[in-house]
C-alpha positions in Angstrom: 0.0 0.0 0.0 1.2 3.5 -1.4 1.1 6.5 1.3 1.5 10.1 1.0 3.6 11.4 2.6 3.2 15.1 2.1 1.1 15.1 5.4 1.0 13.0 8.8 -1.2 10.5 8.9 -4.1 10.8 11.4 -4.7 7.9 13.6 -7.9 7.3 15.9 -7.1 6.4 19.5 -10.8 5.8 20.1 -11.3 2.5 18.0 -8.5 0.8 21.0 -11.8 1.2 22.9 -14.0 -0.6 19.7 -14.1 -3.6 18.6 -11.5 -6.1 18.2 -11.5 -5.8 14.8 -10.8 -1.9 14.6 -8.8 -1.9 17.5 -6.0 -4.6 15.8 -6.8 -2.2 12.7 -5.4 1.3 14.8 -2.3 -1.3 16.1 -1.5 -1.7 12.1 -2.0 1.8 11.6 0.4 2.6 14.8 2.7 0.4 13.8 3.1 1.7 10.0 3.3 5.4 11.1 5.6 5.0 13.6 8.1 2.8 11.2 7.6 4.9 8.3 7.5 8.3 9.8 7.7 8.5 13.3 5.2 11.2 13.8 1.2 11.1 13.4 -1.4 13.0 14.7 -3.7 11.6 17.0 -7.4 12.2 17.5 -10.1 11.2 19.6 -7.8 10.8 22.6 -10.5 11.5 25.2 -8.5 14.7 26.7 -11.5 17.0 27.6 -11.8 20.0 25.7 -12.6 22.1 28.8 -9.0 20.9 30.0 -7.8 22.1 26.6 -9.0 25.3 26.6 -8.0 25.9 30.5 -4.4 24.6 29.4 -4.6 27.2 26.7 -6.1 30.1 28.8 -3.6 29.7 31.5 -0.5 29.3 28.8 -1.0 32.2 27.0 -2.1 33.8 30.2 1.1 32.9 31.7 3.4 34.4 29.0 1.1 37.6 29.0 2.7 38.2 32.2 5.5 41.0 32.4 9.0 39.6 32.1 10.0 40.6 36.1 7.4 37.4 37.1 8.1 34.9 34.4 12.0 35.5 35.5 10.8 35.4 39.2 11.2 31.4 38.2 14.0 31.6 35.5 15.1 28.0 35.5 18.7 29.2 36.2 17.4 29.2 39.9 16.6 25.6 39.5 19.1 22.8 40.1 17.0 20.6 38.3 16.5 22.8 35.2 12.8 24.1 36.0 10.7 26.9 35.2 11.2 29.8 32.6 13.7 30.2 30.1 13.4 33.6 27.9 13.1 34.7 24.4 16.1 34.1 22.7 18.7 32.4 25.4 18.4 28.6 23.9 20.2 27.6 20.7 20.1 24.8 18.3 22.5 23.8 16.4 24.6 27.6 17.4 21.0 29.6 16.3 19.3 31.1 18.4 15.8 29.9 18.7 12.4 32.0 18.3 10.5 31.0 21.1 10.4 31.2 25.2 8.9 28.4 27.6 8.5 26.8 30.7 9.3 23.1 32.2 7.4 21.7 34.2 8.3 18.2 35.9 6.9 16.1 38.4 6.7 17.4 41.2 9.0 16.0 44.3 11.6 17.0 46.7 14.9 16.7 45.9 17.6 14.5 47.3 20.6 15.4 49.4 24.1 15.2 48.3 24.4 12.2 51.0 21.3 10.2 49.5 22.5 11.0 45.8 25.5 9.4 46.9 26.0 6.2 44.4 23.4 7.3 42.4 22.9 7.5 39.1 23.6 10.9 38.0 19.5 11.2 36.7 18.9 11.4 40.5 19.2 15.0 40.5 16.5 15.6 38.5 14.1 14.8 41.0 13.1 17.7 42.8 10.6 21.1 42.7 8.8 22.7 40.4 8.8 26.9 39.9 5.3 28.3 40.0 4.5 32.1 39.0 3.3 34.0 42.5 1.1 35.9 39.7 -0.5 33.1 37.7 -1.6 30.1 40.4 -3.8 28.0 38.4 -0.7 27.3 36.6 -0.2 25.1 38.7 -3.5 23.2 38.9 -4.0 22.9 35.2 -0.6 21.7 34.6 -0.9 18.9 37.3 -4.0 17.9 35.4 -2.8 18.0 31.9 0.1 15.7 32.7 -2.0 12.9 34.3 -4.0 13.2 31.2 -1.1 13.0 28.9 0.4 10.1 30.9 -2.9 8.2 30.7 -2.9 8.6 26.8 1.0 7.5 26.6 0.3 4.2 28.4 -2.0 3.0 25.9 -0.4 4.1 23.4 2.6 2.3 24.9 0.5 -1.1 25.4 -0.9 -0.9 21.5 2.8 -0.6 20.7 3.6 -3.6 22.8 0.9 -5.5 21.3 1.7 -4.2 17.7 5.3 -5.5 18.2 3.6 -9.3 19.2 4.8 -9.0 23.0 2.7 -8.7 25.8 0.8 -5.5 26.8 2.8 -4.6 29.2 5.7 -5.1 27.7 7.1 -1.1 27.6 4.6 -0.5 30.5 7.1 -2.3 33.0 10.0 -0.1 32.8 7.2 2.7 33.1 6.0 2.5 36.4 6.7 5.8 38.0 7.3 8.0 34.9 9.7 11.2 34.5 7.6 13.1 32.0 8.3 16.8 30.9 5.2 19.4 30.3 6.7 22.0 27.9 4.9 24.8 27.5 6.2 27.6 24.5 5.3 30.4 22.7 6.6 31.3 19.7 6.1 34.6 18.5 5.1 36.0 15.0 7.6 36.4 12.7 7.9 37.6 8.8 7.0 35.7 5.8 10.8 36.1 4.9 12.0 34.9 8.9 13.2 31.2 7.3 15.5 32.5 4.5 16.6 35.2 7.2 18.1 32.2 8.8 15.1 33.0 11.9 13.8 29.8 13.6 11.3 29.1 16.0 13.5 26.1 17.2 15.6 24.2 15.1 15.8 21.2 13.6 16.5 18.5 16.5 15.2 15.1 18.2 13.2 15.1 21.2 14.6 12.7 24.0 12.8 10.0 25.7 10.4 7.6 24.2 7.7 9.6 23.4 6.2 13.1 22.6 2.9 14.2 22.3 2.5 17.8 21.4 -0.5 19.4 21.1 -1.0 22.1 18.9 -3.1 25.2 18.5 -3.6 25.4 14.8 -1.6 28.2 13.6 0.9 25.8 11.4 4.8 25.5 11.5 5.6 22.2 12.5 8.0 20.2 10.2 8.9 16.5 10.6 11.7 15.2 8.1 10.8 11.8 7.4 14.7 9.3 8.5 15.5 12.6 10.0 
């Protein structure tokens, strides 16, 4: 079978939840994308639309805030990399990127030098999140986004399994108490000339960790290079 691929394909999370039948056909479907591409987009994925627009709301409410409280929780006060980074201080590949954000982990209490004794190094990620004095239902939102997000990873993660012929809870295992990363950016307008003014929202790169979903807000820019 022959596939375009000037676009993503769009896969239905909703038929795991069908029959049999159409939920072996979304583990073929799962399966081709992610070999072929490696990037699809994904509907019906039971994320509430009130969540989505609160999400939204408290985002761009969030960067609407003068720059003295988003720097208030500049991750450079963070030892485990949290909170705000500002317009223009990341680079990829030596550019500066377009675009300002803030990380959001889960939340926990970091260890002391004497527990991270012996440690793997990754140990020291574990600790606080940053939360703007000025914007509290940040925080609130952003707690319930991520168990959303987390819920839709592990099936996804399970239809992999299954895709692959092992068990379903074959990825699941080494799961169990996830490190995920809630990313929230802005990207600001630029010309219809920025990309051959060398100007980039964020170059061209590789997420880490096993999987990414990112939701978007319609305006348009994303790129995937397919065997990028």
């Amino acid at each position: 079978m022959t596939q375009d691929l000037s676009a993503l394909p769009i896969l239905d999370l909703g038929l795991l939840d069908s029959t049999p039948e159409d939920a072996a056909r979304f583990r073929a479907q799962l399966a081709q994308a992610t070999h072929e591409i490696g990037f699809f987009y994904l509907v019906n994925t039971s994320l509430p639309p009130s969540l989505e627009k609160r999400m939204h709301d408290a985002a761009r409410a969030f960067f609407a805030l003068p720059l003295e409280d988003k720097l208030a929780i500049a991750n450079t006060n963070s030892a485990q990399f949290r909170g705000y980074t500002a317009l223009g201080l990341e680079r990829t590949r030596g550019q500066v990127d377009l675009r300002e954000q803030i990380d959001i982990c889960p939340e926990g209490v970091a260890f002391s030098e004497e527990e991270l004794r012996g440690r793997e190094k990754f140990w020291r990620l574990v600790g606080p999140n940053q939360w703007p004095a000025a914007l509290p239902e940040l925080r609130q939102v952003s707690e319930e986004w991520q168990a959303h997000c987390e819920r839709i990873s592990r099936k996804l993660l399970r239809a992999w399994a299954l895709a692959l012929g092992e068990s379903e809870d074959y990825f699941e295992r080494s799961f169990g108490d996830p490190f995920t990363l809630l990313k929230i950016v802005r990207y600001p307008p630029t010309s219809p000339s920025a990309d051959s003014d060398g100007v980039q929202g964020v170059g061209k790169h590789k997420d880490a960790g096993v999987l990414t979903l990112l939701w978007i807000d319609g305006s348009g820019g994303l790129q995937v290079e397919k065997g990028g």
